[in-house]
N, C-alpha and C positions, 0 to 999 in steps of 0.2 A: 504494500500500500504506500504511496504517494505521502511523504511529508509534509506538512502545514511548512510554509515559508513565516519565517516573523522579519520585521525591517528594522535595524536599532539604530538612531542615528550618535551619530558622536562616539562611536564604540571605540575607537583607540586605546583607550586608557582609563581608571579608575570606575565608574558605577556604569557606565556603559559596557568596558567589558566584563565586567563582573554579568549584566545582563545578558549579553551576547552567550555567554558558557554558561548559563544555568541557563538560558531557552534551549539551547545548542542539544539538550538531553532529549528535546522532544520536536523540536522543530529547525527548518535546514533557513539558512540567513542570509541577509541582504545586511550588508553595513557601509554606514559610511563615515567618512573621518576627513578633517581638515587636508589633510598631505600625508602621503607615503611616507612611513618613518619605524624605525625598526619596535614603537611599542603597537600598533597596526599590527605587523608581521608577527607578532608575537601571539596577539588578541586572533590573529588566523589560525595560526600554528594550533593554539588549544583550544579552538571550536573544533577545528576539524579532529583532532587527539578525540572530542566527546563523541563522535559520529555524526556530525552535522557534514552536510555541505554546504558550501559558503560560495556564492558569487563572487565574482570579480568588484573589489569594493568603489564605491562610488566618491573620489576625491573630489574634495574642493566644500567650496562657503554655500551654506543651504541657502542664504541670504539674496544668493545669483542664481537667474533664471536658468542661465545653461547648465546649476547642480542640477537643480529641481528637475529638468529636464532628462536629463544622464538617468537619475532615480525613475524617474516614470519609466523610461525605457525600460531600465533593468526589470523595475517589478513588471513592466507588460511582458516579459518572458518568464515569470514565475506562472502565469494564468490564473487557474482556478487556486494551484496550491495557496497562494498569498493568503495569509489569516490575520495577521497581527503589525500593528505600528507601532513603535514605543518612540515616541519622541522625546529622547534625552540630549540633544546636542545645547549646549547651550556654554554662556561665559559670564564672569563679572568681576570688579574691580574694587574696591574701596576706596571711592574719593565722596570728602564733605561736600556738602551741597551745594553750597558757595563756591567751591572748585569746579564743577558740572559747568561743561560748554554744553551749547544744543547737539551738536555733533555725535557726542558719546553719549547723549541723553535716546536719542533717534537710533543709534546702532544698537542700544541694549535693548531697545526694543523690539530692532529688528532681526537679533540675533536668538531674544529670549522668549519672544512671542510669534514675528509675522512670519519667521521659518518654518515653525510648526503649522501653522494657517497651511500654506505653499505644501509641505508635505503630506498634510492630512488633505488637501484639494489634488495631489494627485494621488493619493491613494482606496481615497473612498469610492469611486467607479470601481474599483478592482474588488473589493470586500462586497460591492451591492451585488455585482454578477454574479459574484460566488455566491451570494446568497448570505452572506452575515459577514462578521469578524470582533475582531477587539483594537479599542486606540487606547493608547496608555501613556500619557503623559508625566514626567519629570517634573513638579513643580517642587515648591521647598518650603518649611515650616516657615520660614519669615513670612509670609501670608500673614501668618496669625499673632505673630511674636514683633513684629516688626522691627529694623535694625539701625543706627545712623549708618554713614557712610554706604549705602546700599540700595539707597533709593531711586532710581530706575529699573533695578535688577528684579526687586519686591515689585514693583509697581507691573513690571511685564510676566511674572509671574502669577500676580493675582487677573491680570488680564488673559493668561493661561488657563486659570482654571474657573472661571467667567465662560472661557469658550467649552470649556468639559461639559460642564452643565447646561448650556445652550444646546450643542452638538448630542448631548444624548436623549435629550426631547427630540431632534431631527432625525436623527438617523436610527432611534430603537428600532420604529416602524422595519427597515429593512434587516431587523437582524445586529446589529451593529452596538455593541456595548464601548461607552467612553466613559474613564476613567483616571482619574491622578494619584499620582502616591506623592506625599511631603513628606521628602525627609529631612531627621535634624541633624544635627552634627554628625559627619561621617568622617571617619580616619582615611583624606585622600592627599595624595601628595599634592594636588595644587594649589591645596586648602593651607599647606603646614607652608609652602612655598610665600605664599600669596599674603598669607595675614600677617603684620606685622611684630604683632605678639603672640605666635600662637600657641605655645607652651602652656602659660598663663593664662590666656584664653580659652584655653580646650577645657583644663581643670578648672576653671569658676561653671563653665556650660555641664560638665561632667557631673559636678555637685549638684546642679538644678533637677539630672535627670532620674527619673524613680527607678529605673532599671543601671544598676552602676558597675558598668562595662561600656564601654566604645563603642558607637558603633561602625558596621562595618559597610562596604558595598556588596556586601552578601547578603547581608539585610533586606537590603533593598532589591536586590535583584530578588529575593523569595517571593515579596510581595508582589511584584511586577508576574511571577511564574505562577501567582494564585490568580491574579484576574487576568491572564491570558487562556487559563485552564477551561475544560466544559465546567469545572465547577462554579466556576464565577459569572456563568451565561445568565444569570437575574439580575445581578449585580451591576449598576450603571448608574452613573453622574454623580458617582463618589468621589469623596480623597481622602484618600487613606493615610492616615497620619505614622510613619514609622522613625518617631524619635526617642524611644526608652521613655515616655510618659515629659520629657521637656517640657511639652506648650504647658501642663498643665500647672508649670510655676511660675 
């Protein structure tokens, strides 16, 4: 029997491919990632190690027609298989708000919200004909916690999961469950890279959370592998919150 196709974006590296290899157990992949670079080749290496087959991956900025493009093609060669979207690609920075040109205020938008629009619009023809599927989007607990220095980031994320909940009023009718998962602090490297203080940072967030352990991009790729499941076929225009209980301090 024919494998379910799932489509990960942003899969190179940290909760992407953590996604990619835990779908990889049950479904064959489409991924795509900014550029060719050996943590990619790595993320191929141990999909294919789980028995997945993996497409030739789809380089370059979701943000550009000609990605979007490139991706419609490939998944127009998955046909029927195609089931599943997990829109995870995504970026952001830490600057105060007073330091925000319009420029970066417009690309975090465009990278954290109208990407996803653009891939969920070329994927949803392909889930209707087959008769159903599942979209899973990447959103993040700042939604609810809200953070300084992050404001655009938060801002195209709740505008992300705005479109879940819209999208799963439209598209149940065919079949079609839309979904988010927030997660909260996760142990990735771009995260320990990226924040200034994050030693310090990670243990005051650590202490907040009721579950006290890390967590991890395994975490989150669990949750993403329960609502791609038949189990989760009822299940739609939630968001699933998997932060060790965080938001709720």
């Amino acid at each position: 029997m024919d494998r379910p196709v799932a489509v990960v974006t942003g899969a190179g590296s940290g909760l992407g491919a953590a996604i990619a290899l835990r779908l990889a157990t049950r479904h064959d992949l489409v991924l795509t990632h900014l550029a060719a670079d050996a943590e990619l080749d790595a993320t191929v290496d141990r999909v294919r190690a789980a028995g997945a087959q993996v497409a030739p991956p789809v380089l370059g900025d979701l943000t550009s027609a000609d990605t979007v493009e490139r991706l419609n093609e490939t998944l127009a060669g998955a046909g029927h298989r195609l089931r599943t979207l997990v829109c995870n690609a995504g970026a952001y920075s830490y600057v105060p708000w007073a330091e925000l040109g319009g420029a970066e205020i417009r690309r975090a938008l465009e990278v954290n919200l109208l990407a996803h629009i653009d891939c969920v619009r070329a994927t949803v023809p392909h889930l209707t004909a087959r008769g159903g599927g599942r979209i899973i989007a990447i959103s993040s607990v700042m939604t609810q916690l809200g953070r300084a220095e992050l404001v655009p980031y938060i801002a195209a994320k709740g505008g992300l999961e705005a479109l879940v909940r819209a999208l799963a009023r439209e598209l149940g009718p065919h079949g079609i469950t839309v979904n988010a998962i927030r997660p909260g602090s996760i142990e990735l490297s771009t995260e320990q890279r990226d924040h200034p203080d994050y030693p310090a940072w990670r243990e005051r967030e650590f202490a907040r959370q009721c579950v006290k352990r890390h967590g991890t991009p395994e975490d989150v790729a669990a949750a993403v592998a329960f609502l791609a499941s038949d189990e989760a076929g009822f299940v739609t225009g939630q968001h699933l919150t998997v932060d060790g209980g965080w938001h709720l301090s």
